[in-house]
C-alpha positions as CSV (number, residue, x, y, z in Angstrom):
1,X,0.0,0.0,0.0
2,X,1.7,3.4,-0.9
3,X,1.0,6.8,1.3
4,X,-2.1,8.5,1.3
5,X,-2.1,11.4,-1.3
6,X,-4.5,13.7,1.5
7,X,-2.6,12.8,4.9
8,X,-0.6,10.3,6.3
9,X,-1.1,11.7,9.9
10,X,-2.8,8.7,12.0
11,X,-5.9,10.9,13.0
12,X,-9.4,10.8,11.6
13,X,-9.0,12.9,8.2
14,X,-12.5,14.7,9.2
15,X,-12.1,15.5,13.0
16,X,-8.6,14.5,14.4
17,X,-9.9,11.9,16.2
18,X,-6.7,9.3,17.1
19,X,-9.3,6.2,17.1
20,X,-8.9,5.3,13.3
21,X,-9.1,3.1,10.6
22,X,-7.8,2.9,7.2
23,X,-10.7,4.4,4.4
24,X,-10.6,3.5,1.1
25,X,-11.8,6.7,-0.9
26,X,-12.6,4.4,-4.3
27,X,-13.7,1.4,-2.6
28,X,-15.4,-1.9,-4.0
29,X,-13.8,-5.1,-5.1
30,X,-11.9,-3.8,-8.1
31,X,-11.5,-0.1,-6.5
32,X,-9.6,-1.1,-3.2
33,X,-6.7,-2.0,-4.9
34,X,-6.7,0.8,-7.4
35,X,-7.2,2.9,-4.5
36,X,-4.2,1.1,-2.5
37,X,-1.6,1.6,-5.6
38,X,-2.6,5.4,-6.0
39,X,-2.8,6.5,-2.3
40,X,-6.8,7.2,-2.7
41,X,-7.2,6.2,1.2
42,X,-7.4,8.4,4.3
43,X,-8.1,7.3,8.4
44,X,-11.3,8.0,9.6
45,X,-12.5,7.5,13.1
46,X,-15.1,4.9,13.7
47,X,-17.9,7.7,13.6
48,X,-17.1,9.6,10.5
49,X,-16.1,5.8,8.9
50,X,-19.4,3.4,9.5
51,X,-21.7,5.4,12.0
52,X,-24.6,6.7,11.0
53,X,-23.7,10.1,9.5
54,X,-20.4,8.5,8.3
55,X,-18.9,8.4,4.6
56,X,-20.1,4.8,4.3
57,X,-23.5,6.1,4.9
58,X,-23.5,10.0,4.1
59,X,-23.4,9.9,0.3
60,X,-22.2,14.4,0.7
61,X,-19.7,13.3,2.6
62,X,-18.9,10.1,0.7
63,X,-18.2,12.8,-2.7
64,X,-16.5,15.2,-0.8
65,X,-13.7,13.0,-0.2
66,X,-14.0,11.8,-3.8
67,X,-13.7,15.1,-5.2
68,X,-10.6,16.6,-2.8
69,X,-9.0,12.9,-3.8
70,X,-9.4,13.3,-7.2
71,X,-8.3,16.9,-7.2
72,X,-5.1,15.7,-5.6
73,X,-4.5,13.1,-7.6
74,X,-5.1,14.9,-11.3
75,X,-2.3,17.8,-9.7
76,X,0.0,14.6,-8.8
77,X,-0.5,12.7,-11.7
78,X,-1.6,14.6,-14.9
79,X,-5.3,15.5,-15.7
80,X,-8.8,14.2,-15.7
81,X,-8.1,11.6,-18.8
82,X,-5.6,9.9,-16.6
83,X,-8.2,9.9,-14.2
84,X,-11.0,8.9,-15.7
85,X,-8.8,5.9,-17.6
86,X,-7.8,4.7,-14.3
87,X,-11.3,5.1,-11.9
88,X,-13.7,4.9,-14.2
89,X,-15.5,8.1,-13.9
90,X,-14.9,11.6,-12.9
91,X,-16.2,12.9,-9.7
92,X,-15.5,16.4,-10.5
C-alpha cells in the first residue's frame, strides 16, 4: 500500500480523532486496490467511517472526499483523462 495522497497523519481525516481506521476513498472489489496503488485512502475515526452520518452512509460526505481525492490526484499525476482511464468516472 503506498501513502495517502491527503494525509498520512494517524488521526481521523475529518475530526482528528486518534481512534482510526484505514478508508478507502474508491472502494469496492476492483476499487480497493486501485485505491491502494494510488494513495486514494485516508483514516477516519469509527464515527465519520461506518456510524450513522459517516462516509459509508453519508453519500455528501462520501463525494467530498472523492472530489478533494481526485483533485489531488489529477495535480500529482496529470489531468482528468488519466483519471478517468484509471477510476472509471470523474467525480469532479
Amino acid at each position: 500500500m503506498s501513502e495517502s495522497i491527503l494525509s498520512n497523519e494517524r488521526v481521523c481525516y475529518i475530526c482528528g480523532s486518534p481512534e482510526v481506521v484505514q478508508h478507502h476513498i474508491f472502494h469496492g472489489t476492483a476499487n480497493r486496490e486501485l485505491a491502494d496503488k494510488e494513495g486514494c485512502w485516508v483514516y477516519l475515526c469509527p464515527p465519520h467511517h461506518t456510524g450513522r452520518e459517516g462516509v459509508h452512509f453519508n453519500t455528501a460526505m462520501d463525494l467530498r472526499l472523492k472530489q478533494l481525492c481526485q483533485e489531488r490526484w489529477e495535480e500529482l499525476h496529470g489531468g482528468r483523462e488519466a483519471f478517468r482511464a484509471i477510476f472509471g468516472k470523474s467525480y469532479l
